[in-house]
SELOFI-574065 format. One line per field, with one value per residue (C-alpha): residue number from 1; x, y, z. Coordinates in steps of 0.05 Angstrom, whole numbers, plus 5000, padded with zeros to 4 digits. Layout:
N
n	[NUM  ...]
px	[X  ...]
py	[Y  ...]
pz	[Z  ...]
% end
This chain:
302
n	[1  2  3  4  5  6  7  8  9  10  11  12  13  14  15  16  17  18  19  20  21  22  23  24  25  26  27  28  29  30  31  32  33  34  35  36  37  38  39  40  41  42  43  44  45  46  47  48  49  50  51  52  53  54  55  56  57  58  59  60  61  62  63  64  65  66  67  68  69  70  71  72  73  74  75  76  77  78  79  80  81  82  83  84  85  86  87  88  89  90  91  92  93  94  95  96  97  98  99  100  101  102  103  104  105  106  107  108  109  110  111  112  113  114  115  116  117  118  119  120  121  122  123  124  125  126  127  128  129  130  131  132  133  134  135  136  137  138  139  140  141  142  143  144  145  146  147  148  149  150  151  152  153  154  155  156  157  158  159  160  161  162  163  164  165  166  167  168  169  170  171  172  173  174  175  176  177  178  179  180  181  182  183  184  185  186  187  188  189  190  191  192  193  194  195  196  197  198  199  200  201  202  203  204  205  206  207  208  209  210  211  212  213  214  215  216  217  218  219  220  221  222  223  224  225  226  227  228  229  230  231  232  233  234  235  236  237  238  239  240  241  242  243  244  245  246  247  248  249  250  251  252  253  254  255  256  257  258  259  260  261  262  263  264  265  266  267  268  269  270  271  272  273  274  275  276  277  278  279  280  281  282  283  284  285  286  287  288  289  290  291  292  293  294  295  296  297  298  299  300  301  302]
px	[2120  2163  2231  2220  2284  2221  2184  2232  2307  2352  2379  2308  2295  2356  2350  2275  2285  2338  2310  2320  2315  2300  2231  2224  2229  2184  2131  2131  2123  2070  2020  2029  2022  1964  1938  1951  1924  1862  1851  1875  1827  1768  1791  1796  1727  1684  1626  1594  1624  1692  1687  1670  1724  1776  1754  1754  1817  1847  1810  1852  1919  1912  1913  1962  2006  1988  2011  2076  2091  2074  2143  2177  2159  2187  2249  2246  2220  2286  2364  2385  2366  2355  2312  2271  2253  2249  2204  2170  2152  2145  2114  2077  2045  2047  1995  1942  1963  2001  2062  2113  2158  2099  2059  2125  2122  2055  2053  2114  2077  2024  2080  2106  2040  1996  1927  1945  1904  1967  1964  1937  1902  1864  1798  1797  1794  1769  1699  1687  1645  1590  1508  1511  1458  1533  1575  1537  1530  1603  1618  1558  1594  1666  1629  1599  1646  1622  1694  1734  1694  1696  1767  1780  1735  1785  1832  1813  1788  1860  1893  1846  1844  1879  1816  1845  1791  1816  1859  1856  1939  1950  1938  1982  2025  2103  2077  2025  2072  2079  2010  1996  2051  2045  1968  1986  2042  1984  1925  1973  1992  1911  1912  1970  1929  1870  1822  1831  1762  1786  1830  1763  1729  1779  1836  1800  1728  1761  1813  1751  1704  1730  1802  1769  1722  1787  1827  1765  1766  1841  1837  1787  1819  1880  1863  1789  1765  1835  1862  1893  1958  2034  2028  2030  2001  1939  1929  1935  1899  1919  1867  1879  1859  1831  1858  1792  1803  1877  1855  1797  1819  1887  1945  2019  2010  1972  1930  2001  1993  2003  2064  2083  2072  2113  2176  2162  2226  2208  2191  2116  2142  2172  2112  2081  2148  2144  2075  2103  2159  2117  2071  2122  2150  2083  2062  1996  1945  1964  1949  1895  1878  1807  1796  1773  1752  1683  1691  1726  1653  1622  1659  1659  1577  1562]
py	[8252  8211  8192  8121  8100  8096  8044  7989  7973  8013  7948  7920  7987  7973  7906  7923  7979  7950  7954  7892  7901  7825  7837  7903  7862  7813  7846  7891  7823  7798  7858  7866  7784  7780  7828  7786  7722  7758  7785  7714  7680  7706  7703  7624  7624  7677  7687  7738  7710  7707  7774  7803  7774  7791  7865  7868  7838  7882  7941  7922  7908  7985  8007  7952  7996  8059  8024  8003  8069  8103  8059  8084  8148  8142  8111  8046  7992  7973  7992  8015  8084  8091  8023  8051  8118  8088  8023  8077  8127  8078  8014  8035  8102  8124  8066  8085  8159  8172  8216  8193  8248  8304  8254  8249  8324  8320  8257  8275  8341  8293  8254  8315  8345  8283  8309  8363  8441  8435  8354  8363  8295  8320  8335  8259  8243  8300  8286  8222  8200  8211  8183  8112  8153  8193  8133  8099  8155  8171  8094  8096  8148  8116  8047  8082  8133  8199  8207  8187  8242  8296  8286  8303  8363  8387  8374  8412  8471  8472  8489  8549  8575  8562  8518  8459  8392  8372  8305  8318  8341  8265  8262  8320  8306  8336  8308  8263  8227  8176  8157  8164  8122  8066  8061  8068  8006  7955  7974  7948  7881  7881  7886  7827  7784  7795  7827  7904  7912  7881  7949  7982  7926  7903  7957  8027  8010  7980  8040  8095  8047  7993  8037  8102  8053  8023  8093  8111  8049  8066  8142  8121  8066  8099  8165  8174  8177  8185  8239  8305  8310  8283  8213  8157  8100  8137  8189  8128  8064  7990  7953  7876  7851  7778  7741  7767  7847  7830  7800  7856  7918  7920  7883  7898  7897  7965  7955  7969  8037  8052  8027  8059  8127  8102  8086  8111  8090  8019  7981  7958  7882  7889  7920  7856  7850  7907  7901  7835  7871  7940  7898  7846  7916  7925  7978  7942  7970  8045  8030  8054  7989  7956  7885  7896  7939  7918  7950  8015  8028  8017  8071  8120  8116  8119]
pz	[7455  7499  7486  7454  7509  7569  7529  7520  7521  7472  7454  7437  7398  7357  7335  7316  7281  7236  7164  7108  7025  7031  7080  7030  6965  6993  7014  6945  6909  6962  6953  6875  6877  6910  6866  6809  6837  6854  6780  6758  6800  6764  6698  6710  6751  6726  6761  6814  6883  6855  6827  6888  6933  6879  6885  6952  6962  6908  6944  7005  6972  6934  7010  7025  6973  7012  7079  7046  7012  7075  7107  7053  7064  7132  7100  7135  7082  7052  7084  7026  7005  6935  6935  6984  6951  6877  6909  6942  6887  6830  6839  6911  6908  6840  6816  6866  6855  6912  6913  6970  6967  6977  7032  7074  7086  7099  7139  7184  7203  7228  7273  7296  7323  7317  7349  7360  7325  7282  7257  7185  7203  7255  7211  7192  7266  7301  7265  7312  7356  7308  7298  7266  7208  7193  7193  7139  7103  7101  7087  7031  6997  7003  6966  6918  6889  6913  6962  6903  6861  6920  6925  6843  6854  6901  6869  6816  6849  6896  6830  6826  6895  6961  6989  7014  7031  7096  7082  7009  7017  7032  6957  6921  6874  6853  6774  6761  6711  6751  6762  6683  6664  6723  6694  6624  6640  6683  6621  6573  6613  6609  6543  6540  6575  6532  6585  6573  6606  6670  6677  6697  6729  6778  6779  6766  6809  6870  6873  6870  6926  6976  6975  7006  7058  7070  7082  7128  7170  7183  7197  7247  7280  7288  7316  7325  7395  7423  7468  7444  7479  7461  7496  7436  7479  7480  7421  7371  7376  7356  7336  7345  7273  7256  7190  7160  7169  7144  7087  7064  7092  7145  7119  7119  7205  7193  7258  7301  7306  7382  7364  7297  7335  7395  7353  7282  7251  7273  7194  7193  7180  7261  7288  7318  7355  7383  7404  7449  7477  7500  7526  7567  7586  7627  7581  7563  7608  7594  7516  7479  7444  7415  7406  7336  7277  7295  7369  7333  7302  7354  7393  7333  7329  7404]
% end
């Protein structure tokens, strides 16, 4: 990679890179309040439509808590330390079963030798270009389950052998006490509310389906079709996102990732900054960018 210092200004690089417990708080609140709003929004109007936005929306906001505990993981989401690993491990990964202590070894590997034989991403991205036939297949199965499934099989089968699903080490866990008891805590504010069923409906369905599309979209965007050499402006990909893709599938500035790669200790609430100032830096026309999700697919099923 380059040095970060023959992008933009040091000073520039400093001021965006300074990290806030005020834009961390906030944004925990935002993603978990959404959340609520969505499951709140159908309670009052119950009926198909609604349904379906609120699990999509909550389908996005589970990854939204991926995206977040992923800037934790890089220790950026709040300035002060032990905020941002308890934030990090408690009330962002641990409910959609991450672990953000085992993913930050795992994901910092990636950084280190991102696409490179030795990036443990690479078999999420490697895979692409593929036939459109594949694509909907491998979205088909995201939307309906069969990913979520796979990924518990291997799971289970990992504790009985060294096989290891490619991307499945995203997922492994220090204890899965955390994930027990962060479920066992939102099924019994279910229960409070008097709609214990909703825990499955709207928490449990959308976590095993529109998460997984969701995860897919991103691995894609970000490094699918990109080259395979230490240059960030061109072995990631930012993905200019309209306020509908932020709102069903890549929130939290997610679609940065050109960036993210260039300067990776840069928090996710600065990376639209950043964007402006590598691009009034004249770095624009070397960078691998799309000018939507839409275009991503269209490139990954050529």
């Amino acid at each position: 990679m380059k040095p970060a210092i023959e992008y933009i200004p040091k000073s520039e690089v400093r001021r965006l890179a300074k990290r806030s417990d005020l834009w961390g708080a906030w944004l925990t609140l935002h993603v978990w309040g959404v959340i609520a709003l969505a499951i709140a929004a159908f309670i009052i109007f119950p009926n198909p439509w609604v349904y379906a936005a609120s699990f999509l929306i909550i389908g996005s906001r589970q990854h939204g808590l991926a995206i977040l505990a992923h800037d934790t993981a890089h220790g950026v989401m709040f300035e002060n330390k032990a905020l941002n690993e308890w934030v990090g491990k408690y009330l962002l990964a641990a409910p959609y079963g991450g672990d953000m202590v085992a993913y930050r070894h795992y994901h910092l590997k990636h950084h280190r030798y991102a696409q490179s034989e030795r990036d443990p991403d690479l078999p999420l991205s490697a895979k692409f270009p593929t036939t459109k036939a594949s694509l909907f297949r491998k979205f088909a199965r995201d939307v309906t389950g069969l990913t979520f499934l796979r990924l518990r099989l291997a799971t289970w089968k990992m504790r009985k052998s060294d096989e290891v699903l490619p991307g499945s080490d995203a997922f492994q866990k220090t204890s899965p006490l955390p994930f027990w008891i962060s479920n066992a805590v939102l099924f019994g504010i279910f229960i409070l509310i008097g709609h214990p069923w909703l825990f499955l409906t709207l928490w449990l369905l959308p976590l095993w389906t529109w998460f997984f599309a969701c995860l897919r979209l991103r691995n894609i965007a970000e490094h699918g079709m990109t080259t395979n050499d230490d240059n960030p402006l061109t072995h990631a990909r930012t993905t200019h996102a309209n306020i509908f893709e932020r709102i069903f599938f890549a929130p939290y500035w997610v679609n940065y990732h050109v960036e993210h790669h260039a300067y990776m200790f840069v928090p996710c609430y600065r990376l639209k900054a950043l964007h402006r100032a590598m691009m009034d830096a004249g770095h624009g026309p070397e960078m691998e960018t799309q000018k939507d999700y839409g275009a991503v697919l269209k490139l990954a099923s050529a």
